[in-house]
C-alpha positions in Angstrom: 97.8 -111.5 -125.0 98.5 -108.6 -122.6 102.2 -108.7 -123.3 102.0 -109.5 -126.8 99.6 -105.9 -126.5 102.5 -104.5 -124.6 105.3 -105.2 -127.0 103.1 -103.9 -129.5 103.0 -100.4 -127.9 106.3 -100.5 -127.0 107.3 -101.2 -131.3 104.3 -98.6 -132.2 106.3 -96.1 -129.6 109.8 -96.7 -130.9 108.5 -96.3 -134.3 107.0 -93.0 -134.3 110.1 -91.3 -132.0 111.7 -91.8 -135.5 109.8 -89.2 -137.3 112.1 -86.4 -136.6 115.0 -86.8 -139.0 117.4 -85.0 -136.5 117.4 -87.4 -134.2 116.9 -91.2 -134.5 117.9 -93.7 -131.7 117.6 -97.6 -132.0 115.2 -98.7 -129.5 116.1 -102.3 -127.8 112.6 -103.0 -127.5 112.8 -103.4 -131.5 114.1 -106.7 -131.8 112.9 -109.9 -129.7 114.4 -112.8 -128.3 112.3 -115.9 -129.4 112.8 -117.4 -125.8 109.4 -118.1 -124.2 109.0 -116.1 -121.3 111.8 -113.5 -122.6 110.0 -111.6 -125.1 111.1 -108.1 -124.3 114.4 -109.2 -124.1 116.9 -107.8 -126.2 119.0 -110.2 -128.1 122.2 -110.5 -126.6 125.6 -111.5 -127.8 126.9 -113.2 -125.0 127.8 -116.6 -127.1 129.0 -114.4 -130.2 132.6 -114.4 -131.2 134.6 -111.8 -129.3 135.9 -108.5 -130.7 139.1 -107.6 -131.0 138.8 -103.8 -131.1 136.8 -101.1 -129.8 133.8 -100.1 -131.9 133.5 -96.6 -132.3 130.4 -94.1 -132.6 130.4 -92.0 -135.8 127.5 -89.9 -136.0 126.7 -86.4 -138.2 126.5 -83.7 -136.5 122.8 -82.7 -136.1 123.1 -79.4 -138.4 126.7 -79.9 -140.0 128.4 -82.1 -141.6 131.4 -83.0 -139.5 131.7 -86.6 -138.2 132.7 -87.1 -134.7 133.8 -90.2 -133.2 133.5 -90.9 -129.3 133.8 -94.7 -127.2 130.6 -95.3 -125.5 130.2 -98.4 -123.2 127.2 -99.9 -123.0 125.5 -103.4 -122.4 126.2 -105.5 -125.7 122.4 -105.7 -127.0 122.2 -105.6 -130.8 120.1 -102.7 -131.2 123.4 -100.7 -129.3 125.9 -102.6 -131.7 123.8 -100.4 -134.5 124.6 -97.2 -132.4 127.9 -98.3 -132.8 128.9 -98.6 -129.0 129.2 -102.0 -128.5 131.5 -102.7 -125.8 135.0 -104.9 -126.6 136.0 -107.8 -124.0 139.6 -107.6 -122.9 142.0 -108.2 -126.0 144.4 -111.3 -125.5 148.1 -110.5 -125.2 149.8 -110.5 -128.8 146.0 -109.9 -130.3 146.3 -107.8 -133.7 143.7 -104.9 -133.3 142.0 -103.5 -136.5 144.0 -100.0 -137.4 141.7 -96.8 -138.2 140.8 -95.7 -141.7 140.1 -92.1 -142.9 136.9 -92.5 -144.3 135.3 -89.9 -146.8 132.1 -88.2 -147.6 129.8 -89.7 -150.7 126.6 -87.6 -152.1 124.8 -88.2 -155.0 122.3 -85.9 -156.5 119.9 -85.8 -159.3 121.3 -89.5 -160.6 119.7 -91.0 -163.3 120.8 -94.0 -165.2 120.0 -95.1 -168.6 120.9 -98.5 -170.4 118.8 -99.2 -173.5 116.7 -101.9 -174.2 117.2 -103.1 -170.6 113.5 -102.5 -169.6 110.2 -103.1 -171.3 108.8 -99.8 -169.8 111.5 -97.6 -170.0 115.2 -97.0 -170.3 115.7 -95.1 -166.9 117.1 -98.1 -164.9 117.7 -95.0 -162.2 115.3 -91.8 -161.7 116.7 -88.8 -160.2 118.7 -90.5 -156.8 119.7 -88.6 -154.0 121.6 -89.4 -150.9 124.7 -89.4 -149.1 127.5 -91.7 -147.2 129.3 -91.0 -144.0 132.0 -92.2 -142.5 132.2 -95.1 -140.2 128.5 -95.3 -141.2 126.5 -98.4 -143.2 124.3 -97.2 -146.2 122.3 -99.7 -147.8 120.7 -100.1 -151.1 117.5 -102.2 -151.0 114.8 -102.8 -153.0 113.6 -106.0 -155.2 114.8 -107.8 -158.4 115.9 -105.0 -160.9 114.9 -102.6 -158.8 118.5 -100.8 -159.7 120.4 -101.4 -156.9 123.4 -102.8 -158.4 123.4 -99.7 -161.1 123.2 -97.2 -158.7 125.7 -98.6 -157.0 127.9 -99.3 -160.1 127.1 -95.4 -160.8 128.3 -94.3 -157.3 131.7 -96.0 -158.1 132.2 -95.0 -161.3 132.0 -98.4 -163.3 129.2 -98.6 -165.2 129.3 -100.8 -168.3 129.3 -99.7 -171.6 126.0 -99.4 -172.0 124.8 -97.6 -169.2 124.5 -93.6 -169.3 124.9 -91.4 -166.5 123.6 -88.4 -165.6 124.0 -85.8 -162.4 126.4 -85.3 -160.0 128.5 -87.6 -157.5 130.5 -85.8 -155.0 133.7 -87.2 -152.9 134.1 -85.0 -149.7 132.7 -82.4 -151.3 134.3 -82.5 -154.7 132.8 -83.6 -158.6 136.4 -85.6 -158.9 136.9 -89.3 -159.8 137.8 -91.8 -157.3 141.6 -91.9 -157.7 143.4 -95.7 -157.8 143.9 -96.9 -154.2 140.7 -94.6 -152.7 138.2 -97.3 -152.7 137.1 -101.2 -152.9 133.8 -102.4 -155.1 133.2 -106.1 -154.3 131.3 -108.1 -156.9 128.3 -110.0 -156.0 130.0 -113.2 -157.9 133.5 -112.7 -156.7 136.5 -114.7 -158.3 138.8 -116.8 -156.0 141.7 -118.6 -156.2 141.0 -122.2 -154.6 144.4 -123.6 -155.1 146.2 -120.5 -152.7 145.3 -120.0 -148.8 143.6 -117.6 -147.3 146.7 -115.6 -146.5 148.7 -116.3 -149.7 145.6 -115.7 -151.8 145.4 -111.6 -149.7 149.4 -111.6 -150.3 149.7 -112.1 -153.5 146.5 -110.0 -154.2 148.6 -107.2 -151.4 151.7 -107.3 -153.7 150.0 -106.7 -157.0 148.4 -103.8 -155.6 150.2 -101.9 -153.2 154.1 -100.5 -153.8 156.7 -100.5 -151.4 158.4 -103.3 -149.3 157.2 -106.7 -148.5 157.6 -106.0 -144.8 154.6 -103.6 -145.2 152.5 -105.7 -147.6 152.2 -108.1 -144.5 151.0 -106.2 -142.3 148.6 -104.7 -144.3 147.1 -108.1 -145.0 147.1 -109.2 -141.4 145.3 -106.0 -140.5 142.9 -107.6 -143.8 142.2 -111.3 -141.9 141.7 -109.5 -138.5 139.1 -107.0 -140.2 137.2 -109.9 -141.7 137.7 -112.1 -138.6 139.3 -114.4 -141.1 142.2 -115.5 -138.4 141.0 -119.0 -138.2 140.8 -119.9 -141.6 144.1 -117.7 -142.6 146.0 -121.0 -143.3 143.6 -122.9 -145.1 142.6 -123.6 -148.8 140.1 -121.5 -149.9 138.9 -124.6 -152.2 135.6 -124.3 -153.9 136.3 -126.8 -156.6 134.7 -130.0 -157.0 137.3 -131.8 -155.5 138.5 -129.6 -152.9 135.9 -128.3 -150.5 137.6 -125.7 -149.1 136.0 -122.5 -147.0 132.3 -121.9 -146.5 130.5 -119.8 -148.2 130.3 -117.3 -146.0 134.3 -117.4 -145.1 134.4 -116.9 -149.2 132.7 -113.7 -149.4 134.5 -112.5 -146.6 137.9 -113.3 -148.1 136.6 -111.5 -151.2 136.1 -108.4 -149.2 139.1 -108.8 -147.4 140.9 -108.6 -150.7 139.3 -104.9 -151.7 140.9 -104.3 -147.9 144.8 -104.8 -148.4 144.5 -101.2 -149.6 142.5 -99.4 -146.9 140.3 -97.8 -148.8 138.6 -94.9 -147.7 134.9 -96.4 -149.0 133.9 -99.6 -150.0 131.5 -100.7 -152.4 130.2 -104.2 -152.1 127.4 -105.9 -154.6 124.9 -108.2 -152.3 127.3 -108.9 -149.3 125.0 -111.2 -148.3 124.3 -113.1 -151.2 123.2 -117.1 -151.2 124.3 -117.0 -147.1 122.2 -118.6 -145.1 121.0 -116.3 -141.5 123.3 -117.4 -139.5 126.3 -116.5 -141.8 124.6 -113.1 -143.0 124.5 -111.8 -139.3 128.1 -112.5 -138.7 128.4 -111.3 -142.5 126.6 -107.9 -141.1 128.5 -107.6 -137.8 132.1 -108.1 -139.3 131.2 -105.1 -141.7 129.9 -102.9 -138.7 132.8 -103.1 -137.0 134.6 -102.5 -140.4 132.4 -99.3 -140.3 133.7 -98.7 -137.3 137.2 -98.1 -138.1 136.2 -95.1 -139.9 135.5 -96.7 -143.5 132.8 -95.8 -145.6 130.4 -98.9 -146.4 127.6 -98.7 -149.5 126.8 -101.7 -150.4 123.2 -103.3 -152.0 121.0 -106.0 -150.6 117.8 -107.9 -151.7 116.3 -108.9 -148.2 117.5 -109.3 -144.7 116.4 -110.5 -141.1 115.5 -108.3 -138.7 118.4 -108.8 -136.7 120.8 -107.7 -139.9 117.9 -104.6 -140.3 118.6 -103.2 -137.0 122.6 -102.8 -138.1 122.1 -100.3 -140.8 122.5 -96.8 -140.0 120.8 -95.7 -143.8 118.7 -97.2 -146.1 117.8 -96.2 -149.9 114.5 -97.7 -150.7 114.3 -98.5 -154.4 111.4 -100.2 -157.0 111.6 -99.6 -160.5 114.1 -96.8 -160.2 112.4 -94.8 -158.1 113.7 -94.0 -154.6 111.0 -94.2 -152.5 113.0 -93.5 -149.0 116.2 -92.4 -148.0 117.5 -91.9 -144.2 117.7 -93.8 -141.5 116.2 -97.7 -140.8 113.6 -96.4 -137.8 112.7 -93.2 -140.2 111.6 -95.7 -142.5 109.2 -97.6 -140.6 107.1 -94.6 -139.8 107.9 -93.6 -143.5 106.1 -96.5 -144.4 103.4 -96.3 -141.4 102.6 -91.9 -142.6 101.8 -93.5 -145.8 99.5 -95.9 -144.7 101.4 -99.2 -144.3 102.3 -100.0 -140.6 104.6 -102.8 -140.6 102.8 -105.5 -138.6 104.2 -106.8 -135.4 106.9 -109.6 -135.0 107.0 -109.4 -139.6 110.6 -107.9 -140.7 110.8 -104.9 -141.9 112.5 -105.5 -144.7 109.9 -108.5 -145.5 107.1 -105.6 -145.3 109.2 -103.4 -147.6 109.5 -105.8 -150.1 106.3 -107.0 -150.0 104.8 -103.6 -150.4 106.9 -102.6 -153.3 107.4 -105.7 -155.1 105.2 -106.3 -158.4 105.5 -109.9 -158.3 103.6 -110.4 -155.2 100.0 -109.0 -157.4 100.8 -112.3 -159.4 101.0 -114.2 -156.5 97.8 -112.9 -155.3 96.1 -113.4 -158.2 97.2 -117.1 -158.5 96.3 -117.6 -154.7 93.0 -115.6 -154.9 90.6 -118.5 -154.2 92.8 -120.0 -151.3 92.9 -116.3 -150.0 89.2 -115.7 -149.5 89.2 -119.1 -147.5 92.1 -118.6 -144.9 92.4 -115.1 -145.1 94.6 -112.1 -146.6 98.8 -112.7 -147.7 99.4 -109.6 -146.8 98.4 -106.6 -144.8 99.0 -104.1 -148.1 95.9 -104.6 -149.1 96.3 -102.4 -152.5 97.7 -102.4 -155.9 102.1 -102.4 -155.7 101.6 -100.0 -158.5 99.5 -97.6 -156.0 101.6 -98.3 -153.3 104.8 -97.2 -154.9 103.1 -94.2 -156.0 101.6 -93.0 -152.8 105.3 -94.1 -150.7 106.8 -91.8 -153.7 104.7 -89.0 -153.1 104.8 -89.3 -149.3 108.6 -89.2 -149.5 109.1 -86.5 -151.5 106.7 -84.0 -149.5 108.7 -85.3 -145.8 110.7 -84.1 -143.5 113.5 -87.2 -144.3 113.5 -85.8 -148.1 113.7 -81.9 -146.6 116.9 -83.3 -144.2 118.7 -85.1 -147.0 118.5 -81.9 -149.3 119.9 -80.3 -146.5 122.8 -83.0 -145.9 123.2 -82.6 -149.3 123.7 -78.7 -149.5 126.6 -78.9 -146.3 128.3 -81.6 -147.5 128.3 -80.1 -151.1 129.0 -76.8 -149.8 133.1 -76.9 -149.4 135.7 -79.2 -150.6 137.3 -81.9 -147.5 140.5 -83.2 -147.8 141.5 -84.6 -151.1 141.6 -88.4 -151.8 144.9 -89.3 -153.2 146.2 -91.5 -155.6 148.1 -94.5 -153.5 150.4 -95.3 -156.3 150.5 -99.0 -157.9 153.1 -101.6 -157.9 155.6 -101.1 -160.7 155.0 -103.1 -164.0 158.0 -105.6 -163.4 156.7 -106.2 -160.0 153.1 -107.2 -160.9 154.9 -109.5 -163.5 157.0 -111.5 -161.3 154.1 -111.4 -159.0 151.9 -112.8 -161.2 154.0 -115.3 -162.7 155.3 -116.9 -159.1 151.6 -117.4 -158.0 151.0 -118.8 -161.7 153.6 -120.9 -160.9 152.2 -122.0 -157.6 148.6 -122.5 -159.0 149.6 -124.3 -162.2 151.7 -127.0 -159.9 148.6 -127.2 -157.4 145.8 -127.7 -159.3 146.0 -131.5 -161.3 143.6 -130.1 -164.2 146.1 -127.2 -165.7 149.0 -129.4 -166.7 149.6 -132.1 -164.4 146.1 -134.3 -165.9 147.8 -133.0 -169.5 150.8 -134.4 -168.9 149.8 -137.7 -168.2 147.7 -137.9 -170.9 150.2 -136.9 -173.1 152.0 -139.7 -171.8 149.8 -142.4 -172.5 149.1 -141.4 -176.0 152.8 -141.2 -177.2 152.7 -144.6 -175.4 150.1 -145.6 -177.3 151.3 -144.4 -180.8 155.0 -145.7 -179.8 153.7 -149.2 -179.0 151.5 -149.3 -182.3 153.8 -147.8 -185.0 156.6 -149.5 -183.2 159.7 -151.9 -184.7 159.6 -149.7 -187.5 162.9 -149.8 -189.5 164.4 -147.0 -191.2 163.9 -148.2 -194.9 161.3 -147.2 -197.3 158.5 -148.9 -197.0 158.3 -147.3 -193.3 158.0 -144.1 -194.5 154.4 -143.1 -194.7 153.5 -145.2 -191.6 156.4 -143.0 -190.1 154.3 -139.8 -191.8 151.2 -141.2 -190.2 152.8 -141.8 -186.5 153.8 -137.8 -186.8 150.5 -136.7 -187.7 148.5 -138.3 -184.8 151.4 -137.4 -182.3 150.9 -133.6 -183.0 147.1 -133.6 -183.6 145.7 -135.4 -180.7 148.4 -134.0 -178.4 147.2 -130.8 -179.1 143.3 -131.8 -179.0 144.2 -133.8 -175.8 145.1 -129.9 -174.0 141.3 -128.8 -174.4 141.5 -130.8 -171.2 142.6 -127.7 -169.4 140.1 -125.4 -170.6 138.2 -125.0 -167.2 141.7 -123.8 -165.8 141.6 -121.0 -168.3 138.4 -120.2 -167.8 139.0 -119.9 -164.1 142.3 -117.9 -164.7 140.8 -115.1 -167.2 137.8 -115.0 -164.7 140.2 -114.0 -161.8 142.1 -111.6 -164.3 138.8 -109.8 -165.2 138.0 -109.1 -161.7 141.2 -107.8 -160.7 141.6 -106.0 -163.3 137.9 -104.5 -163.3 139.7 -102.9 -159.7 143.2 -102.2 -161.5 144.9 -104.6 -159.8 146.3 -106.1 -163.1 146.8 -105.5 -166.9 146.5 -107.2 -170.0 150.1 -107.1 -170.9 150.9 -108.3 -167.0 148.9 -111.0 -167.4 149.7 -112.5 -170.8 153.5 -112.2 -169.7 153.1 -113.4 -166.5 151.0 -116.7 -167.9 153.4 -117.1 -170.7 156.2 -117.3 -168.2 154.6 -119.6 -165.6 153.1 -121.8 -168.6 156.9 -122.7 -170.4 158.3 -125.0 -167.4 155.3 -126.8 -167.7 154.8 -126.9 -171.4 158.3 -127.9 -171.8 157.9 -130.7 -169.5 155.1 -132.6 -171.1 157.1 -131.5 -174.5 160.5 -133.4 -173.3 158.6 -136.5 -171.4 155.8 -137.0 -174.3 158.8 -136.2 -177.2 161.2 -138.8 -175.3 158.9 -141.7 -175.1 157.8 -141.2 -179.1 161.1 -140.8 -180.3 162.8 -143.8 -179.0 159.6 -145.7 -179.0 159.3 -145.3 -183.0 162.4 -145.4 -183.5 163.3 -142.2 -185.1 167.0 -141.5 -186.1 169.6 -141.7 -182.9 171.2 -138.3 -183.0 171.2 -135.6 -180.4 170.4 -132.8 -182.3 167.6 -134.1 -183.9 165.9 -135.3 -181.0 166.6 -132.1 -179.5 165.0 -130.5 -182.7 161.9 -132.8 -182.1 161.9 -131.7 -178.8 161.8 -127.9 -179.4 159.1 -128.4 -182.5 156.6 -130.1 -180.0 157.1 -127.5 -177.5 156.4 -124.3 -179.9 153.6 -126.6 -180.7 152.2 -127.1 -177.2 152.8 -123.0 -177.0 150.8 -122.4 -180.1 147.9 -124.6 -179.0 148.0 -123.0 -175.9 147.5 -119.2 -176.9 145.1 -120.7 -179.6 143.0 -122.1 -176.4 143.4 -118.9 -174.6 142.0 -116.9 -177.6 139.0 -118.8 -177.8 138.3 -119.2 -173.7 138.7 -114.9 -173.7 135.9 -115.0 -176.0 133.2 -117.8 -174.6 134.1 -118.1 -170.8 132.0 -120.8 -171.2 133.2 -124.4 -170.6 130.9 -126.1 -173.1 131.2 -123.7 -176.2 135.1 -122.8 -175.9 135.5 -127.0 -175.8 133.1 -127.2 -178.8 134.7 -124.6 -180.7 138.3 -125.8 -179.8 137.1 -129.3 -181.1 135.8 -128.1 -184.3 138.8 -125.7 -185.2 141.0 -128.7 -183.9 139.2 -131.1 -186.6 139.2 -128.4 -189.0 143.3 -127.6 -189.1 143.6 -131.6 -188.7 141.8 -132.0 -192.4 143.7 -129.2 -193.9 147.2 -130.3 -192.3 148.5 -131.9 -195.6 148.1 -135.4 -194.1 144.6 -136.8 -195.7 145.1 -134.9 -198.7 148.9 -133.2 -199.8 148.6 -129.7 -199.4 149.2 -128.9 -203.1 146.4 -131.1 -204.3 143.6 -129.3 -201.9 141.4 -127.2 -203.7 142.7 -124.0 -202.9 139.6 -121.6 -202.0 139.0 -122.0 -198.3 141.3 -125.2 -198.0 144.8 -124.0 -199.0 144.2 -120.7 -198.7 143.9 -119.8 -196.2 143.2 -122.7 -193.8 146.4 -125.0 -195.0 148.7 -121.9 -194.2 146.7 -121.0 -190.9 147.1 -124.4 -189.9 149.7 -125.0 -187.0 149.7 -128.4 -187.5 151.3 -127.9 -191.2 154.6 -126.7 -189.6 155.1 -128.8 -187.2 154.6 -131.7 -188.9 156.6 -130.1 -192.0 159.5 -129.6 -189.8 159.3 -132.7 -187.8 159.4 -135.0 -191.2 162.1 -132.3 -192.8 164.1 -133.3 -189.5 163.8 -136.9 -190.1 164.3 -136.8 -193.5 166.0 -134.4 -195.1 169.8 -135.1 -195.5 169.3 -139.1 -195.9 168.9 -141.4 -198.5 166.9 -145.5 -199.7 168.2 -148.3 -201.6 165.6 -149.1 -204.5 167.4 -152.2 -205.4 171.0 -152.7 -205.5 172.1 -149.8 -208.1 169.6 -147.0 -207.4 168.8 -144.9 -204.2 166.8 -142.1 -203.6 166.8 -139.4 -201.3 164.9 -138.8 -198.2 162.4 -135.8 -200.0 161.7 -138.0 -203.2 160.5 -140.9 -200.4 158.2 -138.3 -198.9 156.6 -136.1 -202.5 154.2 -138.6 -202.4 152.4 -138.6 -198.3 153.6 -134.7 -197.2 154.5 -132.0 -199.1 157.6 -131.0 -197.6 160.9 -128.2 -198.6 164.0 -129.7 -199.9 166.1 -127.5 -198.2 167.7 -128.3 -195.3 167.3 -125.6 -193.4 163.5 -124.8 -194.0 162.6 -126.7 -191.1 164.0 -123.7 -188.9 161.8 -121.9 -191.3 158.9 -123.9 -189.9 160.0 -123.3 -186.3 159.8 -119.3 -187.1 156.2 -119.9 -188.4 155.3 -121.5 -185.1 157.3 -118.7 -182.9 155.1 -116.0 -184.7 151.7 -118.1 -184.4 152.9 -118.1 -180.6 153.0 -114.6 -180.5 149.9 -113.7 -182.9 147.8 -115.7 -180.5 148.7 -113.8 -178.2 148.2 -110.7 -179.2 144.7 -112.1 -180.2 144.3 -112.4 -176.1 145.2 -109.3 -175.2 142.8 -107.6 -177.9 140.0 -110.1 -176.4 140.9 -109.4 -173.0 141.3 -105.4 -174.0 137.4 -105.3 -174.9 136.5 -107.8 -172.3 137.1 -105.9 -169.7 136.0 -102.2 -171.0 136.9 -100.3 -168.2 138.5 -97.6 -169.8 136.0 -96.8 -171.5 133.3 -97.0 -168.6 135.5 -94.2 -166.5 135.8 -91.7 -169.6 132.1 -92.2 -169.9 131.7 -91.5 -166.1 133.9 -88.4 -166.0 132.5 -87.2 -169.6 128.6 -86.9 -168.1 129.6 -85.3 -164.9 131.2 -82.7 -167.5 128.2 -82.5 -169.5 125.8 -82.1 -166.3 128.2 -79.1 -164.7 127.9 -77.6 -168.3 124.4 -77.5 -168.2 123.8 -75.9 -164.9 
């Protein structure tokens, strides 16, 4: 008990030498060791990985706003890795050490965000946010469940959605200016991967579509990537994540995801809940990989629900949030005796950030309510023994009348008061380079992944098998025709209902387009050519194999050019179906409606084909126009029969014959002419191409990012205006 007593005085001590706002040092006494007999202990690092690189100390100059950096050794506890001078072990020879970025300067003042209808009590998802970023520092959002974290952080960045409002000011080394292309890195808390690529291929690829100049230099930049995210061990391995491929961790995952935003160096990074669904092992090495990221000079802002008090002690800043309202901002000590001058000490061996959360989060008066009976019995949940509503307030008030809020307006003022260097625009890879990019790694991905076209294939396959072997021995005489007719009609329509089967690989494709291009890294028009491109071998594979084994199978008429006529029609088909499919996954992104809606416009052109009905006797609202002329199916099969039939002729008897189009008036309405069936192939080529056009509209509005940085510039306008 005497120990316990002693620890306590030693916490109580290190809490209140953070009161001045000047001059805050980590104390090792703050974090324990749960070793019996080692309680004041620091945690030590002795069976952690080793680092490749020398940390460095970035710290503001008490007074000013200039950042200098300085190599301090010291003994590797983890309250000294937070002061950024943890000492580096001897690299190995050939080891790859982590190059230095030119960080810059972020301050935001008077922010407030407004999305309507978001929340019950009011529309200001942000109130009046101030605070700052330094490099080779670690500033961290917290606060609970739609609390605003991810806005403001979304506001800070400059990508707000469409909804959102913003107004204030957000300064970048000193300067109201827009993050130019190339100047920073915002990571998504639900991050899109390619499982298919490796580690390293997925960060080349990813280096190439961002970055000009030569390859020689795109490699190096991503090696300097892997080594940042101590991702050197997993560089050559699937990233997975499928159901049938495991793949990385999650951990490795989000760290590849990061490392991705890195190819560019960015001079600050923004990242949405680094720590998100990782267990505490993997969020402390999560937390330690991006302090020494810090410590090469980069600027790190990133949000975070909760965190042990080992990741706690790694901050440098915190902004405290709960219902928009910033309750603290400065440094992690500073807000434990924030939180103790307002009246809520933070309890010995309990986690800060558990005591923050639990004194600002409204749930927990639910909880207490529903646990008030097994309360009284064995005691109180809590030690904020008040109202969250009244503890937010009087945190609020204490802030703003504190010496931490006095010191930030003051950071604010210097760092606001002349313009730094200006961030520059690193220039993108030319158009025709993100095209052939992205159509060799489509080309990769489609031929390693079974479900895109491989599973299609096969199926394909085994229904022309299937069709051959029923409508087969089929002679060419009249009484085969409309059995022929019928053959064609289920070739073309369940082919094209069999592709739904590689639905989830669209989904998984647009979702990876929608996150690079939410960072630039792509375009609509890149994308739809590069897809196109990649999808034709492949298409025209399963159109030659499937079209080989019907043709001969039903016997259709032995000539070269007609079977390469088949060949062709099935294909345009296939490309059709396939920008019809990519239509309708832009819109859903959802497995189980874009199948269901696939199926029903699949059954729906199926009825108004021509086949069950001719297509002059459908009733011509809604059927025949315009369903029978929207219908893909209609051409093909059209052209497929004209290609059969047009040109030959049947015995009726021994005197009469008639010609192939008189056989066929009576199952498909179909041209006389023998050259309307490269009318029908025109049809098809322009479907092709209005499809996808219909994609890149989708994708166009999808995305909305254009509009979201006009918005963004447009209210830092009207704010200057009205001061």
């Amino acid at each position: 008990m005497e120990e316990i007593q002693s620890q306590s005085d030693n916490y109580r001590s290190s809490s209140s030498s953070a009161s001045s706002p000047t001059s805050r040092v980590p104390s090792s006494s703050f974090f324990y060791l749960r070793k019996p007999g080692s309680l004041r202990q620091p945690i030590s690092f002795e069976d952690s990985p080793e680092w490749e690189d020398t940390d460095t100390d970035l710290r503001a100059e008490e007074g000013g706003d200039s950042i200098n950096a300085a190599t301090t050794p010291a003994s590797p506890t983890l309250s000294k890795l937070n002061s950024g001078s943890l000492p580096s072990p001897p690299l190995p020879e050939g080891a790859i050490v982590a190059r230095k970025i030119a960080g810059a300067s972020v301050v935001w003042k008077d922010l407030t965000v407004t999305i309507k209808g978001k929340r019950n009590y009011s529309d200001k998802v942000v109130k009046s946010s101030n605070g700052y970023a330094l490099p080779g520092t670690v500033t961290v959002i917290m606060g609970p469940a739609k609390s605003g974290k991810s806005t403001l952080l979304r506001a800070i960045a400059g990508r707000l959605h469409d909804s959102a409002k913003m107004f204030g000011e957000v300064f970048m080394n000193g300067a109201r200016s827009r993050l130019p292309y190339g100047s920073y890195g915002f990571v998504e808390r639900e991050a899109s991967l390619i499982g298919s690529l490796t580690v390293r291929e997925f960060l080349y690829y990813s280096a190439l579509l961002q970055l000009p100049g030569f390859l020689c230099q795109k490699s190096s930049v991503v090696e300097d990537a892997i080594v940042a995210m101590s991702l050197n061990d997993y560089a050559n391995k699937l990233i997975g994540g499928h159901c049938y491929m495991k793949g990385l961790p999650r951990g490795e995952r989000r760290r590849v995801s990061i490392a991705r935003e890195l190819v560019m160096r960015p001079h600050i990074l923004f990242i949405d809940e680094p720590l998100y669904h990782l267990d505490s092992v993997s969020a402390l090495l999560m937390m330690v990989t991006l302090k020494k990221l810090a410590g090469t000079g980069c600027t790190l802002i990133f949000t975070i629900y909760q965190s042990s008090t080992e990741v706690f002690g790694l901050f440098d800043r915190i902004c405290l949030l709960s219902n928009g309202n910033t309750l603290f901002f400065g440094e992690t000590l500073a807000c434990l005796q924030h939180f103790s001058n307002a009246g809520f000490p933070c309890p010995i061996m309990q986690s800060p950030s558990d005591h923050f959360l639990r004194a600002i989060n409204t749930d927990f008066d639910r909880i207490i309510a529903m646990c008030k009976n097994w309360q009284d019995d064995h005691g109180d949940l809590s030690s904020v023994n008040m109202d969250t509503a009244v503890a937010i307030r009087t945190l609020e008030a204490t802030y703003k009348s504190s010496a931490d809020a006095a010191a930030v307006e003051t950071m604010i003022l210097k760092l606001t008061e002349r313009e730094g260097p200006v961030i520059k625009n690193k220039g993108k890879a030319s158009t025709a380079t993100r095209v052939a990019v992205l159509t060799w790694r489509s080309l990769l991905i489609m031929s390693r992944e079974w479900r895109y076209f491989w599973l299609r294939l096969i199926l394909c396959m085994i229904l022309a098998f299937c069709i051959g072997t029923i409508f087969s021995g089929l002679k060419h005489s009249l009484s085969s025709v409309v059995s022929r007719v019928a053959a064609i009609f289920v070739f073309v329509s369940f082919a094209s209902l069999l592709s739904i089967a590689g639905v989830p690989a669209h989904i998984k494709e647009i979702k990876i387009f929608i996150c690079e291009e939410s960072n630039q890294h792509s375009g609509e028009f890149v994308f739809l050519i590069g897809n196109l491109l990649a999808s034709i071998p492949f298409l025209f594979l399963i159109s030659i194999s499937s079209s080989l084994v019907f043709y001969f199978l039903i016997g259709l008429q032995d000539e070269f050019s007609l079977l390469m006529y088949f060949v062709l029609n099935f294909f345009m088909c296939l490309l059709v179906n396939e920008g019809l499919m990519l239509a309708v996954t832009s819109i859903w992104l959802d497995v189980f409606w874009t199948i269901l809606t696939l199926v029903f416009i699949q059954v729906v052109m199926m009825l108004s084909a021509g086949y069950f009905r001719i297509r002059n006797a459908l009733p011509r609202p809604v059927w025949m126009y315009p369903l029978s002329y929207i219908t893909f199916h209609t051409y093909s099969i059209q052209g497929l029969l004209e290609n059969e039939y047009i040109g030959t002729s049947f015995a009726v008897g021994q005197v009469r014959t008639i010609t192939g189009y008189q056989a066929l008036r009576s199952a498909y309405d179909i041209s006389a002419d023998g050259n309307s069936k490269w009318g029908n192939l025109l049809v098809l080529f322009l479907m092709a191409a209005a499809y996808r056009f219909l994609v890149f509209v989708m994708l166009h509005f999808r995305v909305g990012r254009r509009a979201s940085a006009s918005r963004f510039l447009r209210c830092k306008m009207k704010r200057s205006n009205q001061r």
